[in-house]
N, CA, C and O atoms as a GROMACS GRO file, in nm:
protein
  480
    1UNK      N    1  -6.281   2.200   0.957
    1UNK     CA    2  -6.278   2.221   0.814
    1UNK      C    3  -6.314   2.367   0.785
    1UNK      O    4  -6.414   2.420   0.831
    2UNK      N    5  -6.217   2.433   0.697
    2UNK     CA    6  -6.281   2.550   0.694
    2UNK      C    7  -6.381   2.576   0.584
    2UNK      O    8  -6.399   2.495   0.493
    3UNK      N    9  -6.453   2.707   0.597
    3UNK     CA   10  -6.572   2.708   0.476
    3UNK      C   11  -6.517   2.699   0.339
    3UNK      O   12  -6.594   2.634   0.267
    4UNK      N   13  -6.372   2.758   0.252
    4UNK     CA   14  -6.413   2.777   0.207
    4UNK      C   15  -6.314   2.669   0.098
    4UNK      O   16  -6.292   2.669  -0.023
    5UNK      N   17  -6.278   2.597   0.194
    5UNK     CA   18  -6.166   2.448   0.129
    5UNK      C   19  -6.219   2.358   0.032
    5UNK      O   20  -6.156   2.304  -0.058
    6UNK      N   21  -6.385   2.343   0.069
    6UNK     CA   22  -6.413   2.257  -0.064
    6UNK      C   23  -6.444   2.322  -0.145
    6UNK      O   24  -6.483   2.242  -0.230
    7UNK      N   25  -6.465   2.483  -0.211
    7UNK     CA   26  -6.498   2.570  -0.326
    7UNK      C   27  -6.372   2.579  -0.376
    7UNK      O   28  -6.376   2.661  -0.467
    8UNK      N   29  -6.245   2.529  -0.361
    8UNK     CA   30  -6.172   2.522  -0.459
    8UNK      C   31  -6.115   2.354  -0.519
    8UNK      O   32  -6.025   2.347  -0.603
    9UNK      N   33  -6.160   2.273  -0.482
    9UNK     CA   34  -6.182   2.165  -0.514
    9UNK      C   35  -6.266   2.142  -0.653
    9UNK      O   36  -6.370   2.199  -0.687
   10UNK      N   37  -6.185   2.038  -0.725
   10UNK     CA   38  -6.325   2.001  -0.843
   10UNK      C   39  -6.446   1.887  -0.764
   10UNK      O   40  -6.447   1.813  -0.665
   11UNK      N   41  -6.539   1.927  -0.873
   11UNK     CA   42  -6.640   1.784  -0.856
   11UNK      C   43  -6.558   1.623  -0.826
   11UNK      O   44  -6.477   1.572  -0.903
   12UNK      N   45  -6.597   1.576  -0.721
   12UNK     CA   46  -6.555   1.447  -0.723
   12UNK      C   47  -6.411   1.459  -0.662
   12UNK      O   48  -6.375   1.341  -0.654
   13UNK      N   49  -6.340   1.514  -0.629
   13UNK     CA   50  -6.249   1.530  -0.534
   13UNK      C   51  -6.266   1.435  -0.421
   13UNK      O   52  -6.203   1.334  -0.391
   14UNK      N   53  -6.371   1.495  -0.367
   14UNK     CA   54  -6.368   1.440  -0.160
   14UNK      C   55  -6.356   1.553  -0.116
   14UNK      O   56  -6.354   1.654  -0.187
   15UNK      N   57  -6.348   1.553  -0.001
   15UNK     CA   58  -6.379   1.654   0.094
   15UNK      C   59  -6.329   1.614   0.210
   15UNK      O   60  -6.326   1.492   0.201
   16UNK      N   61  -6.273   1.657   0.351
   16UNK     CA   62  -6.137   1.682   0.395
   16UNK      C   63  -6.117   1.515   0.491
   16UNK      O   64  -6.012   1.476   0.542
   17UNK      N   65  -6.268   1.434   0.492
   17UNK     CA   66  -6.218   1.300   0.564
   17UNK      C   67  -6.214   1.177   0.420
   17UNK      O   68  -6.255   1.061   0.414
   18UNK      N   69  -6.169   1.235   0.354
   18UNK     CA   70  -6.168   1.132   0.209
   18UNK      C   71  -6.282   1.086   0.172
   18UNK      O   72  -6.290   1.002   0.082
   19UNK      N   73  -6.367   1.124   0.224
   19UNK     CA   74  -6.505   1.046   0.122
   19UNK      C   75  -6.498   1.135   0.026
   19UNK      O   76  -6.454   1.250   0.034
   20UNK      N   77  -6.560   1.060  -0.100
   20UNK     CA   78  -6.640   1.158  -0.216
   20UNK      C   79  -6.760   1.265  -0.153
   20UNK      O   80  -6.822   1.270  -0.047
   21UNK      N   81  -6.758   1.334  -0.262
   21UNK     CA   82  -6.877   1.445  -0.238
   21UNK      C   83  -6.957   1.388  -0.292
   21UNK      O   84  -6.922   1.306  -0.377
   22UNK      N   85  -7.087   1.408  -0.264
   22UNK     CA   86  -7.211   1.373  -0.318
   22UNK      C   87  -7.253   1.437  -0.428
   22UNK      O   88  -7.251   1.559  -0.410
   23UNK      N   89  -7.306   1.393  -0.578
   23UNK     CA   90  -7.329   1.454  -0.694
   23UNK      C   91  -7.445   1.575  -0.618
   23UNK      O   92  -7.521   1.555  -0.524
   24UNK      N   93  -7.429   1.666  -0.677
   24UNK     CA   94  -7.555   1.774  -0.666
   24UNK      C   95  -7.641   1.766  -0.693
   24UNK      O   96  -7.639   1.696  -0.794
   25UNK      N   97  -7.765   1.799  -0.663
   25UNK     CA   98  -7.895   1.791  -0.725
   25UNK      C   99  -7.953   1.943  -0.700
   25UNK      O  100  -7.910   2.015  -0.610
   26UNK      N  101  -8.065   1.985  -0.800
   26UNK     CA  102  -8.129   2.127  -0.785
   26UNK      C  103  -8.264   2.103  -0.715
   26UNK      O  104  -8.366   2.038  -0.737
   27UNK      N  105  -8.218   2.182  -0.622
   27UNK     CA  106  -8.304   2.209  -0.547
   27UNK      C  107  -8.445   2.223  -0.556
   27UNK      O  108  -8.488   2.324  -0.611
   28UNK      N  109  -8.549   2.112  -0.495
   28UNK     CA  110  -8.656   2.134  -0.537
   28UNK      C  111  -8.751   2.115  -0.388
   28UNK      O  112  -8.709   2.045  -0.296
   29UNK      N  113  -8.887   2.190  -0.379
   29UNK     CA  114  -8.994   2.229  -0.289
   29UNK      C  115  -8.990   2.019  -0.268
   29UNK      O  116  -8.964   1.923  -0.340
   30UNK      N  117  -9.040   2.046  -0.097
   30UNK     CA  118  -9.071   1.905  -0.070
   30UNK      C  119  -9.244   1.890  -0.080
   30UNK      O  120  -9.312   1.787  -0.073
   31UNK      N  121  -9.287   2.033  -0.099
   31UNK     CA  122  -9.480   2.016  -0.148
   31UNK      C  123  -9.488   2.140  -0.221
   31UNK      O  124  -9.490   2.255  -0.176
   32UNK      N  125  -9.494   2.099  -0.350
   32UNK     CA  126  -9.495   2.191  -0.492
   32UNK      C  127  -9.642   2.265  -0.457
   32UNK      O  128  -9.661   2.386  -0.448
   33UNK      N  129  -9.728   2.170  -0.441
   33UNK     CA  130  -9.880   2.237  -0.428
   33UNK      C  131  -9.869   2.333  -0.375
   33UNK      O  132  -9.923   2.437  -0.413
   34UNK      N  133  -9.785   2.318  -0.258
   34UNK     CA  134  -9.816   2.442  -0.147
   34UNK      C  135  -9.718   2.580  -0.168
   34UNK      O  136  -9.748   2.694  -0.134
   35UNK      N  137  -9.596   2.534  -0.233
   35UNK     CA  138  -9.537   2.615  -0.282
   35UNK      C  139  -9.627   2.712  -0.380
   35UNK      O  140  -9.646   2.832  -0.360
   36UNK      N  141  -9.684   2.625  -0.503
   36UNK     CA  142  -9.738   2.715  -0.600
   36UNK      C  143  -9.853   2.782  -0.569
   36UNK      O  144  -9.896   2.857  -0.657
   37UNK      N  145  -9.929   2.772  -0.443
   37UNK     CA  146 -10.048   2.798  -0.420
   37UNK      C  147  -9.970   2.947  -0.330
   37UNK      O  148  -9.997   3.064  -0.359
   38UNK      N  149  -9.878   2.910  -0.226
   38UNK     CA  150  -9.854   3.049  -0.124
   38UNK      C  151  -9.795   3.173  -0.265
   38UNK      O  152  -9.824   3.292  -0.279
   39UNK      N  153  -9.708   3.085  -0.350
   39UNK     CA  154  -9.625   3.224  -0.450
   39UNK      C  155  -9.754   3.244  -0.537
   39UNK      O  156  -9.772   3.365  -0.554
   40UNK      N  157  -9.835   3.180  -0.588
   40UNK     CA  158  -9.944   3.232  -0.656
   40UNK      C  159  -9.995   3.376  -0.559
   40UNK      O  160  -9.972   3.496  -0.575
   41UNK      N  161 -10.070   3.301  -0.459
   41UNK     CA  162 -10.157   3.391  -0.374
   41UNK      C  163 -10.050   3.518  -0.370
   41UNK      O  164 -10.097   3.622  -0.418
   42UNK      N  165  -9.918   3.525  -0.322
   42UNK     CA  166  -9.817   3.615  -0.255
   42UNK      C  167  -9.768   3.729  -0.416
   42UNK      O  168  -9.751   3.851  -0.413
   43UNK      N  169  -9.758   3.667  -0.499
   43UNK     CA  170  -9.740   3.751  -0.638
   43UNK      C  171  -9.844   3.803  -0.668
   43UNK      O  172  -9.833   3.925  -0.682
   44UNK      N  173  -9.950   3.758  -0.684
   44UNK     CA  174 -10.049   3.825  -0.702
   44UNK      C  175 -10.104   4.004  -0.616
   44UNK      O  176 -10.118   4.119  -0.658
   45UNK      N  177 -10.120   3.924  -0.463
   45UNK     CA  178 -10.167   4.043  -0.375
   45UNK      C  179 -10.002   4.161  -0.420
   45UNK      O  180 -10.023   4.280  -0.443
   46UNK      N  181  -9.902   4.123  -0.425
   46UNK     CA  182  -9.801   4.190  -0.478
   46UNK      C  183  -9.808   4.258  -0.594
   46UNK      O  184  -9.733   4.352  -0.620
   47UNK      N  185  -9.900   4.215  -0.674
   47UNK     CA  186  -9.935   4.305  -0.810
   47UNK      C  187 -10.031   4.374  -0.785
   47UNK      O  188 -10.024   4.486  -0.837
   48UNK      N  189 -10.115   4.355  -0.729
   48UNK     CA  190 -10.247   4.408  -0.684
   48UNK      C  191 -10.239   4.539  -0.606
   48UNK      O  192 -10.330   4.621  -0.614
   49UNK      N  193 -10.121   4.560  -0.524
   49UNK     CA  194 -10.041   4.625  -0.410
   49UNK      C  195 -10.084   4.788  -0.472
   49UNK      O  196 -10.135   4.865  -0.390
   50UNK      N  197 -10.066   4.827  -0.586
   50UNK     CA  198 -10.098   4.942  -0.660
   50UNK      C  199 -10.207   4.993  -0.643
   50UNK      O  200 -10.237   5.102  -0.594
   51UNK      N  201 -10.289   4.887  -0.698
   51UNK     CA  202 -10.463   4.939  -0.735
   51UNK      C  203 -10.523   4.928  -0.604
   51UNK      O  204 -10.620   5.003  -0.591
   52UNK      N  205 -10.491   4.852  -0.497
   52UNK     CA  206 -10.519   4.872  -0.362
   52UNK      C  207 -10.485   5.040  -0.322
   52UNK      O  208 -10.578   5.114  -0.292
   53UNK      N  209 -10.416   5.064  -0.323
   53UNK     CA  210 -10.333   5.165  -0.264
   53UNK      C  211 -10.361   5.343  -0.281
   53UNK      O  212 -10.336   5.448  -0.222
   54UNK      N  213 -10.449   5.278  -0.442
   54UNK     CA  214 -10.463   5.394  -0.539
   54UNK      C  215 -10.638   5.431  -0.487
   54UNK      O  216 -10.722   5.356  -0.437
   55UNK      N  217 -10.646   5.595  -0.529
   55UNK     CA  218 -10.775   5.655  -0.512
   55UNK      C  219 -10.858   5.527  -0.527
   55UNK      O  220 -10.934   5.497  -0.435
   56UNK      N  221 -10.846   5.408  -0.694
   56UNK     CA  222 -10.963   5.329  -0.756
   56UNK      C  223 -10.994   5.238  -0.605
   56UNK      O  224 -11.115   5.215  -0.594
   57UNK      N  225 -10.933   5.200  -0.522
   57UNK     CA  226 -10.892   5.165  -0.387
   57UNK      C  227 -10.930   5.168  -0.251
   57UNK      O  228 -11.043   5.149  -0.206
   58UNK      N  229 -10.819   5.196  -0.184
   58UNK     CA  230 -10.865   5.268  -0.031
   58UNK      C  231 -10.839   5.368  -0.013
   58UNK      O  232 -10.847   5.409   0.103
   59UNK      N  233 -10.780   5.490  -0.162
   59UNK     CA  234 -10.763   5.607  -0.122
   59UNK      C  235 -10.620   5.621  -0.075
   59UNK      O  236 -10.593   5.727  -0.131
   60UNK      N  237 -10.526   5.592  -0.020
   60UNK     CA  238 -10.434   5.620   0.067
   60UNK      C  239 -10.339   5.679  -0.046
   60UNK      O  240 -10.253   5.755  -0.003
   61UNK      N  241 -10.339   5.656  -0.193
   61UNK     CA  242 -10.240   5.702  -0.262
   61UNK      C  243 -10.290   5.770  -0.346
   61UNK      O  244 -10.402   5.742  -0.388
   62UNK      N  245 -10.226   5.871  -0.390
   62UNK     CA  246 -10.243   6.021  -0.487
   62UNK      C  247 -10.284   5.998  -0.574
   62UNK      O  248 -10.307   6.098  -0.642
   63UNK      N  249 -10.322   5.867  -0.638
   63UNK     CA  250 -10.288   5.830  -0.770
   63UNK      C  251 -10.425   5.768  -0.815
   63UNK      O  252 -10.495   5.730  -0.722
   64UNK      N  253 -10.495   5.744  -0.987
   64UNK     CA  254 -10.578   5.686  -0.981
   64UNK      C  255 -10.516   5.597  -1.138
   64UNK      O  256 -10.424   5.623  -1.215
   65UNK      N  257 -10.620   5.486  -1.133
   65UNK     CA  258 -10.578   5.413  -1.239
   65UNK      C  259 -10.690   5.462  -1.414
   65UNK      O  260 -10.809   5.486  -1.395
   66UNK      N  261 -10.652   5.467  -1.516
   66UNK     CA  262 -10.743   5.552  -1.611
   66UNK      C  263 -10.839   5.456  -1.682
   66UNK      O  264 -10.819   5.335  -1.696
   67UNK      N  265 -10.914   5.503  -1.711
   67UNK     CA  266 -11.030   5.412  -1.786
   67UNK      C  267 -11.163   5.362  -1.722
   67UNK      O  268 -11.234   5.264  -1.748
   68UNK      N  269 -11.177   5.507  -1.590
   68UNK     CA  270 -11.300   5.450  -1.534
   68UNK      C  271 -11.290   5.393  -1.465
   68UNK      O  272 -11.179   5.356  -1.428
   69UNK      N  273 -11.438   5.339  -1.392
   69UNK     CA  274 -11.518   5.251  -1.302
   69UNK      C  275 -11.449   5.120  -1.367
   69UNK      O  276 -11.354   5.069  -1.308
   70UNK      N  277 -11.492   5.074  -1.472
   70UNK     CA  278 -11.490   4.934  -1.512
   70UNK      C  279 -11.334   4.926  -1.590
   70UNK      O  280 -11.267   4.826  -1.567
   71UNK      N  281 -11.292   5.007  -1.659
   71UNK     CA  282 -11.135   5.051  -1.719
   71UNK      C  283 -11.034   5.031  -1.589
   71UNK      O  284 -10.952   4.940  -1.595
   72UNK      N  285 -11.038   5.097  -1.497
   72UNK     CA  286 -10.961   5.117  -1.426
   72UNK      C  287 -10.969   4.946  -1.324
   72UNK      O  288 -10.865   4.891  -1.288
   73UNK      N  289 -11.067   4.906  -1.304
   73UNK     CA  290 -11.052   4.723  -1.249
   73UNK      C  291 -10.999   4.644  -1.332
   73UNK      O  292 -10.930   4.550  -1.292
   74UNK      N  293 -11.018   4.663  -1.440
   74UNK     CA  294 -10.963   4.590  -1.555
   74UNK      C  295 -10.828   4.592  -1.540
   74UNK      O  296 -10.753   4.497  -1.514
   75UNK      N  297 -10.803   4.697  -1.558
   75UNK     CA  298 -10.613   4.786  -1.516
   75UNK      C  299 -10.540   4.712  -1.424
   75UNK      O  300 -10.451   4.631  -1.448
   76UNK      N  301 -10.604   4.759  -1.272
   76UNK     CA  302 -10.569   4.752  -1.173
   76UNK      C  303 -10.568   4.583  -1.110
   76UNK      O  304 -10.472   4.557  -1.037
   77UNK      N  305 -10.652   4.489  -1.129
   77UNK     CA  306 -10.668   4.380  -1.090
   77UNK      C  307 -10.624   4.213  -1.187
   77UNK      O  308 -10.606   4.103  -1.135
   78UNK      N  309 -10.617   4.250  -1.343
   78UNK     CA  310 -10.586   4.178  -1.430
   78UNK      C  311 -10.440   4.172  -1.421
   78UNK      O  312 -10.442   4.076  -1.344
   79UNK      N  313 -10.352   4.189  -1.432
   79UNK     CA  314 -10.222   4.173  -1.408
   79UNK      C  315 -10.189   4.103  -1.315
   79UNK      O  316 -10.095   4.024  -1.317
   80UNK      N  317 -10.276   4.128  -1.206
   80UNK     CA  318 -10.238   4.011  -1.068
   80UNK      C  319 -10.307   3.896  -1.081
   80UNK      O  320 -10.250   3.796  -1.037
   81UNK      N  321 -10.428   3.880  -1.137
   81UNK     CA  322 -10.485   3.768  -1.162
   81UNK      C  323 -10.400   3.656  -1.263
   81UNK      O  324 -10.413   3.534  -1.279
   82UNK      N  325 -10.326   3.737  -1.310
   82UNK     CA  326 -10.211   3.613  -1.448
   82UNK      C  327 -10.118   3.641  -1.376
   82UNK      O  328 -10.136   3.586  -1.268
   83UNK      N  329 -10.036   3.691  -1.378
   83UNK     CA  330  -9.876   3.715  -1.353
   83UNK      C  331  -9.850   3.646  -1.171
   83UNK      O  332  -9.739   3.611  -1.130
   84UNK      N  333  -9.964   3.642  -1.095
   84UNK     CA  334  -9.886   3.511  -0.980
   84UNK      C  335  -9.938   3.380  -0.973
   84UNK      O  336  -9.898   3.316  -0.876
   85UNK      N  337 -10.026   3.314  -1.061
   85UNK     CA  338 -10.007   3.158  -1.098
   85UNK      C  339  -9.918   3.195  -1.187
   85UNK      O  340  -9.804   3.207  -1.144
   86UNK      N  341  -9.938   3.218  -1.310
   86UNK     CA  342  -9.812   3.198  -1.416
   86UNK      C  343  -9.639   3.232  -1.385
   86UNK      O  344  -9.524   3.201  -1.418
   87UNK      N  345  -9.692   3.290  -1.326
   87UNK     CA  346  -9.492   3.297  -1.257
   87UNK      C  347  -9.443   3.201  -1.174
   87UNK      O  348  -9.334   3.143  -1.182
   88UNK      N  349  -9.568   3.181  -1.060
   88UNK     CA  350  -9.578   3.067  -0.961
   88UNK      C  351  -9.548   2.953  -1.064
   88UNK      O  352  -9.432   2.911  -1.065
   89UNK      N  353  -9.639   2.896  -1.151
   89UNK     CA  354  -9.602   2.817  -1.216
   89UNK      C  355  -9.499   2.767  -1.265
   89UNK      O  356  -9.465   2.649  -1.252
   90UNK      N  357  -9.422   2.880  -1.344
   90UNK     CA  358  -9.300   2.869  -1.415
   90UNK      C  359  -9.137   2.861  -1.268
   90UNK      O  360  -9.031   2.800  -1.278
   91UNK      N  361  -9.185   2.943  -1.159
   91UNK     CA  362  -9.057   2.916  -1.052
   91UNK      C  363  -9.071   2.772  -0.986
   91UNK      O  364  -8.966   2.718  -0.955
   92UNK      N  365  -9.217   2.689  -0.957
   92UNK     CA  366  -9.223   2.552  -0.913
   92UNK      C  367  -9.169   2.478  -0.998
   92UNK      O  368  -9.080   2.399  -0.967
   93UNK      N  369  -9.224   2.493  -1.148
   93UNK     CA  370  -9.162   2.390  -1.243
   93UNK      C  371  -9.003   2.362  -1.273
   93UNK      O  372  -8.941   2.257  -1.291
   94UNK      N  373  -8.967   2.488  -1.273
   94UNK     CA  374  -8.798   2.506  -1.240
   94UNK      C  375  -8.757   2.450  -1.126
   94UNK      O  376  -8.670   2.365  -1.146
   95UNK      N  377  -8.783   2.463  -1.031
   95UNK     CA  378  -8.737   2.403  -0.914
   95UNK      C  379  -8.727   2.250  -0.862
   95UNK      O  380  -8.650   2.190  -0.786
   96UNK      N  381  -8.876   2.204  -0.959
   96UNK     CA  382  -8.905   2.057  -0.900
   96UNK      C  383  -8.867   1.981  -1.076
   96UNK      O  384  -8.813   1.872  -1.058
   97UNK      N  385  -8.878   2.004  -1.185
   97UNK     CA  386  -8.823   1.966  -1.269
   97UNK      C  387  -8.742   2.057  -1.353
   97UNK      O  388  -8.771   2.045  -1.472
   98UNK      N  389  -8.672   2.123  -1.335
   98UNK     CA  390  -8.509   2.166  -1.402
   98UNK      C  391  -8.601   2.237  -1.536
   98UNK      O  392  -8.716   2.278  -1.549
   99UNK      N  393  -8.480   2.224  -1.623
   99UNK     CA  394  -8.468   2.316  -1.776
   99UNK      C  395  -8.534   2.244  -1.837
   99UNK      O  396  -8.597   2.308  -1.921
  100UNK      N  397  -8.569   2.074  -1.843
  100UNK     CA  398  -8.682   1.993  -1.911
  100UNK      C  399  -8.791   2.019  -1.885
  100UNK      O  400  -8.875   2.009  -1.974
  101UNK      N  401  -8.829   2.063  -1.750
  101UNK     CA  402  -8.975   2.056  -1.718
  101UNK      C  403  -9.031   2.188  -1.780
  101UNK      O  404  -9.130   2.176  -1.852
  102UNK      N  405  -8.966   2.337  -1.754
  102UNK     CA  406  -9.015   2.411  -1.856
  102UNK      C  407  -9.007   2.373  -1.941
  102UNK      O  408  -9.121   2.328  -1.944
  103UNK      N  409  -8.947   2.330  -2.076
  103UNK     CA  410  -8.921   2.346  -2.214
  103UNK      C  411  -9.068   2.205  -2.195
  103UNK      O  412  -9.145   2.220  -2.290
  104UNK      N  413  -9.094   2.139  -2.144
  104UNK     CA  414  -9.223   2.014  -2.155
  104UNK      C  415  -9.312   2.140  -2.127
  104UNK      O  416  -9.403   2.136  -2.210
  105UNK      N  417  -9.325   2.252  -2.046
  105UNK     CA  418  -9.463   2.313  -2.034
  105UNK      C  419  -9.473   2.435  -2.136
  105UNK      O  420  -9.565   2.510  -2.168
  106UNK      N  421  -9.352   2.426  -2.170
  106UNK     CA  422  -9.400   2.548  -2.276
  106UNK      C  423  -9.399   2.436  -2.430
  106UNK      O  424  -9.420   2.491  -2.538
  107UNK      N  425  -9.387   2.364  -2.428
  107UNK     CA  426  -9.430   2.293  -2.567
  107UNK      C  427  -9.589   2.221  -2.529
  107UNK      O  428  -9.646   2.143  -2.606
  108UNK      N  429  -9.636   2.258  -2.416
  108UNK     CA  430  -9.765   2.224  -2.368
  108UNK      C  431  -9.860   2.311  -2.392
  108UNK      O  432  -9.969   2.285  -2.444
  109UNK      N  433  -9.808   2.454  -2.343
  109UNK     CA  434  -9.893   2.563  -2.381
  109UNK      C  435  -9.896   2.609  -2.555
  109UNK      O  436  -9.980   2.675  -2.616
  110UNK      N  437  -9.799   2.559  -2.591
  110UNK     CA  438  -9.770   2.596  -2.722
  110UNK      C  439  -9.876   2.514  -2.845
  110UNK      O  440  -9.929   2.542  -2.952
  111UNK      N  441  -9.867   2.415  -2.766
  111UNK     CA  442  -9.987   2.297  -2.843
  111UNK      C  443 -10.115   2.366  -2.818
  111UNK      O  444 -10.195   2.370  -2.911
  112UNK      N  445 -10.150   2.426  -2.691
  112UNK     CA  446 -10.263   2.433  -2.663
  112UNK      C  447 -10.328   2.581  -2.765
  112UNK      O  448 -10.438   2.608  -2.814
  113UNK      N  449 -10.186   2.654  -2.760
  113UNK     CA  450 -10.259   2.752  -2.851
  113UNK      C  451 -10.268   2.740  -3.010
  113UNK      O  452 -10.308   2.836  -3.077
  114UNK      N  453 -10.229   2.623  -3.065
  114UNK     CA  454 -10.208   2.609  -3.196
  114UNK      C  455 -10.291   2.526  -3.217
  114UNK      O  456 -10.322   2.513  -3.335
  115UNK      N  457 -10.346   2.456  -3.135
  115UNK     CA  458 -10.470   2.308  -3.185
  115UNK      C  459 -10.580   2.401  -3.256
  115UNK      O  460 -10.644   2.500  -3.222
  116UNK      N  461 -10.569   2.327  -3.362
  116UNK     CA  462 -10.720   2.397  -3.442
  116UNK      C  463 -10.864   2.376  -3.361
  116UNK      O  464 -10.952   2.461  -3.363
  117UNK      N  465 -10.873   2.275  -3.303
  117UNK     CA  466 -11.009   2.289  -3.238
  117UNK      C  467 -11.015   2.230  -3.061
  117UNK      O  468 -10.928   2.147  -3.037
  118UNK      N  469 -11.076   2.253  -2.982
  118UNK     CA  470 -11.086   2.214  -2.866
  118UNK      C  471 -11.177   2.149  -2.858
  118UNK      O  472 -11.274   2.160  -2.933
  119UNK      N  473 -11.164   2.043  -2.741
  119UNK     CA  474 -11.083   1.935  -2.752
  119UNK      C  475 -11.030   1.914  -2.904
  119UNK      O  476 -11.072   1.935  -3.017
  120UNK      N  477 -10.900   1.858  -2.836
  120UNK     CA  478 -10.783   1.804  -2.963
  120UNK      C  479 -10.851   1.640  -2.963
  120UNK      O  480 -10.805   1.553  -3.038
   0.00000   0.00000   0.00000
C-alpha cells in the first residue's frame, strides 16, 4: 500500500483490503498527571533560562534584569512560575479533552474570578 493512497480518499471510504477506516479520535496523553507535571516543570525552567543566565544569576550573560535585588527576582523568576503550569494546563486539557474541555476550564476560571466571595 502506498503512503499516500489513503490521503486522497474521503472519511469512510476503506482503505486498500476493503475494511472501513476507523473514525479518528484526538490524540490524547495515556497519564495526563505526568504529562502536566514534566511540561509544567520543562516550561517553566524554559522561562527561567534568562534570569539563570543573566549577571542577576550565574553571571555567564552580559545582561542584568532591572529593579534590583528583590525587582529583578520578581522579573526574572515570576513568569516561569505561571506560564509552565498554566500552559501545561491548557496543552493537557486540549489533548485529553478537545475544544469542550477548555471552554469547561475557562468558564471555571471565569467563575472563580467573578464570585463575589470565597468560598462560593
Amino acid at each position: 500500500m502506498a503512503l499516500w493512497s489513503s490521503a486522497t480518499r474521503r472519511h469512510g471510504e476503506g482503505n486498500d483490503d476493503g475494511e472501513p477506516r476507523p473514525t479518528p479520535t484526538p490524540p490524547h496523553p495515556r497519564h495526563p498527571g505526568t504529562w502536566f507535571f514534566t511540561l509544567a516543570v520543562g516550561l517553566s525552567w524554559l522561562a527561567w533560562t534568562p534570569y539563570v543566565v543573566s549577571e542577576n544569576g550565574l553571571g555567564v550573560g552580559e545582561f542584568t534584569f532591572p529593579g534590583g535585588a528583590a525587582g529583578s527576582q520578581l522579573l526574572g523568576v515570576l513568569p516561569g512560575a505561571h506560564l509552565g503550569p498554566i500552559v501545561s494546563a491548557l496543552l493537557v486539557t486540549r489533548a485529553c479533552a478537545g475544544r469542550a474541555g477548555l471552554r469547561a476550564w475557562r468558564r471555571c476560571k471565569a467563575l472563580i474570578l467573578l464570585a463575589p466571595t470565597w468560598p462560593p
